[in-house]
C-alpha positions in Angstrom: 3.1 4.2 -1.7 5.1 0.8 -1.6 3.7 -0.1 -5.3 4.8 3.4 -6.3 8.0 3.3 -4.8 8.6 -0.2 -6.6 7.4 1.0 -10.1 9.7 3.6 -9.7 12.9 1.7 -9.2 12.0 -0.9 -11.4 11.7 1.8 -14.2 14.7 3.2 -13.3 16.7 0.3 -13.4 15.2 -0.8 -16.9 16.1 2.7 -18.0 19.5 2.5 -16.8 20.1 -1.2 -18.3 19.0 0.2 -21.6 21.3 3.5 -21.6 24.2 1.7 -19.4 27.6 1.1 -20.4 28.6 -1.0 -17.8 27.4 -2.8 -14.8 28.5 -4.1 -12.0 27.5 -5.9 -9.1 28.9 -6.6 -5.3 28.4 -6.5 -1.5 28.9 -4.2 1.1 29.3 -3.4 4.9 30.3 -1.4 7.3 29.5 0.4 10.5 26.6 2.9 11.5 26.6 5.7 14.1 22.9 6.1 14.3 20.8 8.6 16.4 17.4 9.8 16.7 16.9 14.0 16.6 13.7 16.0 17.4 11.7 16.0 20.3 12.6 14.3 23.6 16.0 13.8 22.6 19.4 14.6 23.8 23.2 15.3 22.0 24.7 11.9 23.9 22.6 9.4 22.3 24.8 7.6 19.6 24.6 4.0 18.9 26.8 1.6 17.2 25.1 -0.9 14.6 26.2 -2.0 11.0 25.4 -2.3 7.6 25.3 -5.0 4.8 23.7 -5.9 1.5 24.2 -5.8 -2.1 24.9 -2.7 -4.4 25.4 -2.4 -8.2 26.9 0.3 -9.8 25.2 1.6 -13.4 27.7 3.8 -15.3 25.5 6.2 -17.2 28.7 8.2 -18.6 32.3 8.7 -18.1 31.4 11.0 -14.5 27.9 9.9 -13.9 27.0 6.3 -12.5 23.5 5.2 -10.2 24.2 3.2 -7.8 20.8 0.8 -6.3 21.3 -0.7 -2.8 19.6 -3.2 -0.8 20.9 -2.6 2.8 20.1 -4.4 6.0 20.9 -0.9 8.7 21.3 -1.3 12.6 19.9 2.6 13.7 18.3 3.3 17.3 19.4 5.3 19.7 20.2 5.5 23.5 17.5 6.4 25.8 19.8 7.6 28.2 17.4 5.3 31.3 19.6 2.6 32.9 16.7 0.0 32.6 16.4 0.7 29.1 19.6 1.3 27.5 19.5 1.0 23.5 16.5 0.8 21.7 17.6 -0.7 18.3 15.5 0.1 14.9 16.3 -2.7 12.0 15.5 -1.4 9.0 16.0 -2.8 5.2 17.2 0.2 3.6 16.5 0.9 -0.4 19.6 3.9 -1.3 18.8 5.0 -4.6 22.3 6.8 -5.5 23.8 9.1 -8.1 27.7 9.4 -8.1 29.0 11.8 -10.0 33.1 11.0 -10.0 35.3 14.2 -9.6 38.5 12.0 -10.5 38.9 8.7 -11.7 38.3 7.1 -8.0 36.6 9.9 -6.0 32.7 10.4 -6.5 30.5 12.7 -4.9 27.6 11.2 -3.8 23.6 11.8 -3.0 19.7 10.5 -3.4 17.0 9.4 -1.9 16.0 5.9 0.4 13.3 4.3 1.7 13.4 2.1 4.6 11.1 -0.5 6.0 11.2 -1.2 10.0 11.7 -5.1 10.2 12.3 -5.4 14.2 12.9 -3.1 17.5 14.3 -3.9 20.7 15.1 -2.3 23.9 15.7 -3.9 26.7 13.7 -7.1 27.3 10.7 -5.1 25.3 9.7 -5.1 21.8 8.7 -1.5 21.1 7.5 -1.9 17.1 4.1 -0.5 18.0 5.7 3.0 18.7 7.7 3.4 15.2 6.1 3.7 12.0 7.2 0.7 9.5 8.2 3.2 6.6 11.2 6.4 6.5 12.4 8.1 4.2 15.6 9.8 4.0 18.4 11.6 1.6 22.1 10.3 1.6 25.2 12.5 1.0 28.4 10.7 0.7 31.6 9.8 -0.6 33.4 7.4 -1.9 36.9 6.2 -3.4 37.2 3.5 -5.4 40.2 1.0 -6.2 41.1 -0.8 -9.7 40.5 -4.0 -7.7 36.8 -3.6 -7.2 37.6 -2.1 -3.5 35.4 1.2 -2.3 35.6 2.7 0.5 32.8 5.4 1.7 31.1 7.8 4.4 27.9 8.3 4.1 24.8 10.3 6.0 21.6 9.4 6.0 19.3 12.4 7.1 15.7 11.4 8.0 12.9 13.0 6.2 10.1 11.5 7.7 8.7 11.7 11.1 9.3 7.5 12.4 7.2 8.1 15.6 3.7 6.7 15.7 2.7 7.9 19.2 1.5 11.1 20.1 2.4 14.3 18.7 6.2 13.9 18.9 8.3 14.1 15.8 11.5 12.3 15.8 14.3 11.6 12.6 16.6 9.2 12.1 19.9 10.5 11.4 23.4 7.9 10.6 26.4 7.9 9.8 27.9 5.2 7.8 31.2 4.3 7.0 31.3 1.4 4.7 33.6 -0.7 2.9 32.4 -2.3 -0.7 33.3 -5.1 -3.2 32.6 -4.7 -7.3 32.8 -8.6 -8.7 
């Protein structure tokens, strides 16, 4: 699935070099308000993390750009037990993104990701064995874009994939980003 996953991006992005106008490259970051849904799971488990990588923006046509990202993402949840507080779910995050703009400096915006678990913790635990290391998900967003290479965005991230590995429980990731970005 990984090799499938990479063929498929790095066609995309050679696709999009060939047929792109323009190109542009920069960083971003910003806060998540992450949660886990399905079973076992309460309304009043919100966490705080954040968000940061690098992001290029591929303008296909005057309304239509794609948008790769390469996201380190802070997600978890609160297990609502004293002893165990948070449990925090590091994931690198690969947002594959179509804008379509609906002005000049508002896009609309949606597509798929892939994440890979990198670490957990919870507590003085380490509870890695209990997550699977891939999820997949689907972002709808928007974002507003400055002439001086400033965006600003909401974003959320729905979980496809079941990310528990133990049992028969089936739990989502679900956050909500709100982000601030850089074009060079």
């Amino acid at each position: 699935m990984k090799k499938l996953l990479l063929v498929t991006v790095i066609t995309v992005l050679g696709l999009a070099h060939v047929n792109a106008q323009d190109i542009n490259f920069g960083i971003k970051g910003g806060l998540n308000f992450a949660t886990i849904t399905g079973d076992n799971t309460s309304k009043d488990q919100t966490v705080t993390g954040f968000n940061f990588g690098a992001i290029a923006e591929i303008k296909i046509s005057e309304k239509f750009s794609f948008q790769p990202e390469l996201l380190y993402s802070g997600q978890g949840y609160d297990t609502g037990i004293t002893t165990e507080g948070n449990i925090a779910l590091n994931y690198l995050n690969i947002p594959l993104i179509g804008k379509y703009y609906v002005t000049k400096k508002l896009s609309l915006e949606a597509g798929p990701q892939i994440g890979f678990l990198l670490s957990t913790k919870g507590g003085s635990q380490n509870y890695k064995d209990l997550f699977k290391t891939t999820d997949f998900g689907v972002n709808f967003g928007l974002g507003y874009k400055l002439d001086s290479g400033l965006n600003f965005g909401v974003r959320y991230n729905a979980g496809l994939s079941n990310i528990n590995d133990v049992g028969s429980f089936k739990n989502k990731n679900g956050v909500l980003q709100f982000s601030v970005s850089y074009f060079f």
